[in-house]
C-alpha positions as a Markdown table, in Angstrom:
| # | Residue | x | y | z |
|---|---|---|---|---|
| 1 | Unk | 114.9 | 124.2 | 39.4 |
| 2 | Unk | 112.2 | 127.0 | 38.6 |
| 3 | Unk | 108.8 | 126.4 | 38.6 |
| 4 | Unk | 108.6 | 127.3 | 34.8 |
| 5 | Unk | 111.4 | 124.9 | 34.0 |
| 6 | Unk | 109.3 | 122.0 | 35.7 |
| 7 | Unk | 106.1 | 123.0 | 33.9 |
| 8 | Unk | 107.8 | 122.9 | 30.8 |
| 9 | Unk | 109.3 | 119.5 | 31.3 |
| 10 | Unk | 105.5 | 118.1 | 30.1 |
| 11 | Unk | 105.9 | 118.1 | 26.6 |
| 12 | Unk | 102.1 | 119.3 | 26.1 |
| 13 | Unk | 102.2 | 122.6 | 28.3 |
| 14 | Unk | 106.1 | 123.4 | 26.8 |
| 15 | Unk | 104.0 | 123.3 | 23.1 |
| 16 | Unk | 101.3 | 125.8 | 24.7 |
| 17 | Unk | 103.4 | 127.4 | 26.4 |
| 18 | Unk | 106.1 | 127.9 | 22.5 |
| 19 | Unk | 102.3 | 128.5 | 21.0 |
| 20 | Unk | 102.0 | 131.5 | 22.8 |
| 21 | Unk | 105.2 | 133.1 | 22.7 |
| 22 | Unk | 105.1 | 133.0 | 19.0 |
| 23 | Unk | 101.0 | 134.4 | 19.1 |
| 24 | Unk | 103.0 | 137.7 | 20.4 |
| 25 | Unk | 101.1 | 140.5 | 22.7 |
| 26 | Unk | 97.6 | 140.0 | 23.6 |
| 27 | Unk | 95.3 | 142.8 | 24.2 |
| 28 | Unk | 92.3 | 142.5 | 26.1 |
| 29 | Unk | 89.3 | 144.4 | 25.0 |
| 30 | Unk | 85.9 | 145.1 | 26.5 |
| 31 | Unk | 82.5 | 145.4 | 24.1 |
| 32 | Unk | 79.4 | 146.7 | 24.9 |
| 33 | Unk | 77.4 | 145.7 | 22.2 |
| 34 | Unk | 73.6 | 146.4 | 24.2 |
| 35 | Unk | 71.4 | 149.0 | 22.7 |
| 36 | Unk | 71.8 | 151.2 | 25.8 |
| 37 | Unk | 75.6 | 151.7 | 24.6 |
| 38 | Unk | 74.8 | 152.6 | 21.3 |
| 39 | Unk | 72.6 | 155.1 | 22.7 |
| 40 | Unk | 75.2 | 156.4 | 25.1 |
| 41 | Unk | 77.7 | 156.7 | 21.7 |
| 42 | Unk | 75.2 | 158.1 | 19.8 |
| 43 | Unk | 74.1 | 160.9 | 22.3 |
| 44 | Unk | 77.8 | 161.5 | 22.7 |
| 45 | Unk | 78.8 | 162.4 | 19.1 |
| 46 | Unk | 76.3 | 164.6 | 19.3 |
| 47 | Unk | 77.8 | 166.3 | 22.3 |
């Protein structure tokens, strides 16, 4: 038996795991939100 198959056997982590599958793709993304990188953005529209 896989691994998965025995995780999913809980009935708690095969609802996370349904949860996610319907959520889709999940992006990661990164944010600067300091003043020194709005300076850096600013300077570089200028560019």
């Amino acid at each position: 038996m896989s691994v998965i198959r025995q995780y999913l056997d809980d009935p708690f982590l095969k609802r996370l795991y349904e949860d996610i599958r319907k959520a889709g793709a999940i992006r990661s993304v990164s944010l600067d939100i300091t003043s020194r990188a709005c300076l850096r953005f600013i300077v570089a529209l200028q560019i």
